[in-house]
C-alpha positions in Angstrom: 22.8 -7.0 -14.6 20.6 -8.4 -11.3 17.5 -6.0 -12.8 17.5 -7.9 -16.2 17.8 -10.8 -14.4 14.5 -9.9 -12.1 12.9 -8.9 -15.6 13.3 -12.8 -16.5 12.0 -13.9 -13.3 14.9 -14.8 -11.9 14.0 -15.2 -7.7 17.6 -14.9 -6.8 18.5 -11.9 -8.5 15.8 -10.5 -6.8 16.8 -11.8 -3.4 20.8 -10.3 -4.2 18.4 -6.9 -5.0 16.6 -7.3 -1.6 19.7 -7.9 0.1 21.7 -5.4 -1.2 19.0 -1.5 -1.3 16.9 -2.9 1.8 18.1 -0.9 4.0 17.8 2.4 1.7 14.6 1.2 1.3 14.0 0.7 5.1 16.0 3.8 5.7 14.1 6.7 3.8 10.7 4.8 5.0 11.3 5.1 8.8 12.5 9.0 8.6 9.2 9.5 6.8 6.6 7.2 8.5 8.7 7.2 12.3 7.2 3.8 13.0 9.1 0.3 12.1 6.0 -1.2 11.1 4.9 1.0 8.5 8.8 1.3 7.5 8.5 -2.4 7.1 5.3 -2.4 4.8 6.3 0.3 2.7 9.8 -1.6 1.9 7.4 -4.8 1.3 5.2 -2.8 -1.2 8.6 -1.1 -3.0 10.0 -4.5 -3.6 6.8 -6.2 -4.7 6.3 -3.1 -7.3 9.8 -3.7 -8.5 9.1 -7.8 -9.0 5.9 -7.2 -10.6 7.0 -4.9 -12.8 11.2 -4.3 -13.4 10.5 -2.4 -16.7 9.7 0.8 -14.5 13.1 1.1 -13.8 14.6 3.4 -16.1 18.9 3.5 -16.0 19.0 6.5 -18.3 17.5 8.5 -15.5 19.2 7.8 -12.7 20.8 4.8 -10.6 18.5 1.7 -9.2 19.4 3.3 -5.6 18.2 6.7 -6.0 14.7 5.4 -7.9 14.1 3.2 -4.9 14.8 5.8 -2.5 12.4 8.3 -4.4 10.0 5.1 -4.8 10.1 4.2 -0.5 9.9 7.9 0.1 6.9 8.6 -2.0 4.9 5.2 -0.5 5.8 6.5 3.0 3.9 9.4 2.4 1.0 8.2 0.7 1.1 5.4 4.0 0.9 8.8 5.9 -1.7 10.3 4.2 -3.6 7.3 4.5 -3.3 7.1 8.0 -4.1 10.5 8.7 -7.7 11.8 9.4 -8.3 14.4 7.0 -9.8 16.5 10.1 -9.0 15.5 13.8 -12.9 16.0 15.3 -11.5 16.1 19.0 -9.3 18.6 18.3 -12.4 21.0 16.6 -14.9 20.0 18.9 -14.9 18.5 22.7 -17.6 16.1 23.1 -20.7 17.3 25.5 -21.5 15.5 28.4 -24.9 14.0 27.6 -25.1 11.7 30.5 -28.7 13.1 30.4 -31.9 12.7 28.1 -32.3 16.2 28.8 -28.9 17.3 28.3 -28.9 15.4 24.9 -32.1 17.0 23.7 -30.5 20.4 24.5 -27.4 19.7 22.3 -28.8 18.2 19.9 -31.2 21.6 19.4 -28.2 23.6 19.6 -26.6 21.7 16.7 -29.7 22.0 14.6 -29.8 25.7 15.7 -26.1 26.0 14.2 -26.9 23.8 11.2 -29.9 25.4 10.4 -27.9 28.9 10.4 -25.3 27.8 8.2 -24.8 28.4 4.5 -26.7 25.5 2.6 -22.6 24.8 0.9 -21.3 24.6 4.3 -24.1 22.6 6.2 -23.9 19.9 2.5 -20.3 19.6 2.8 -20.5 18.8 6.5 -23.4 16.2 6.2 -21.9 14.3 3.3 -18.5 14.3 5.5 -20.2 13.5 8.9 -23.8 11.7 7.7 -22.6 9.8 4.1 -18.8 9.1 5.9 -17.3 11.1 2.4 -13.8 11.9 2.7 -13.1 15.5 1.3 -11.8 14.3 -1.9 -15.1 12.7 -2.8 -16.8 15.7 -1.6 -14.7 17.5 -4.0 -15.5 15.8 -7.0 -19.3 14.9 -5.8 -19.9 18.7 -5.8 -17.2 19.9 -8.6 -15.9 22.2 -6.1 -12.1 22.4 -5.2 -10.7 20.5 -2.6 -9.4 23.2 -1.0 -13.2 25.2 -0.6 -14.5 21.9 0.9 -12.3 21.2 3.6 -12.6 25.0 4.3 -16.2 24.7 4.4 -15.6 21.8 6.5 -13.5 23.2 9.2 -15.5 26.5 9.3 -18.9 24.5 10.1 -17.1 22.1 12.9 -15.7 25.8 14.3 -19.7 27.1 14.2 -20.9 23.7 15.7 -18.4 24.3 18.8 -19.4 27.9 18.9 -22.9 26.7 19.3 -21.9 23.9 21.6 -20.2 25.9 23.7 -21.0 29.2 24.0 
């Protein structure tokens, strides 16, 4: 009864709505995200989805609580995702001191070295990650290889580039 009342545009329907699956809402958000804040914007974006557009709501398939728990739990992981680097570069490769002109110049040869040994799919994938600032999804499609071979490309060059780096 509230939902076909937030169809018609009814504002306090939609406040009894708020009011009453908030806290599912909340709820599945927080064990996903683990932070209040992004808890708090994914139940924002669940409830504006649900004003804008009602007519998603299907009752054959299930009750309004379960689709909004599915709903909060599916925007808390793409608010994950988000938030995630795709590759954490500190954890591949430690930064070189290059206090120095001549340290620099000697990393910097070593990285060309490694580059330069590479396969020409590897060293691409890594240059349109590192030098165009592509994620690996748009490396994906840019090259119509599979996401999977790119960020494998990907994490075998940074591995090479600390091989080199350090040796």
């Amino acid at each position: 009864m509230l939902l076909a009342a937030v169809r018609s545009g009814d504002q306090i329907a939609m406040s009894q709505l708020y009011d009453r699956y908030s806290g599912i809402v909340y709820s599945v958000a927080l064990r996903v995200v683990g932070d209040t804040g992004n808890a708090e914007d994914v139940l924002q974006e669940v409830f504006i989805k649900l004003w804008r557009n009602p007519e998603a709501f299907d009752a054959d398939r299930g009750s309004l609580a379960a689709w909004l728990a599915v709903m909060s739990r599916n925007r808390a992981i793409d608010s994950v995702r988000k938030r995630r680097p795709e590759t954490e570069i500190t954890d591949t490769i430690p930064a070189p001191d290059m206090s120095g002109e001549a340290d620099r110049g000697i990393v910097l040869g070593q990285i060309r070295n490694a580059m330069g040994g590479m396969p020409v799919p590897q060293r691409s994938a890594l240059e349109m990650s590192f030098f165009e600032g592509l994620t690996h999804t748009e490396i994906a499609a840019k090259t119509g290889e599979p996401l999977g071979t790119i960020k494998t490309r990907i994490r075998a060059g940074l591995l090479a580039l600390r091989k080199a780096c350090n040796p």
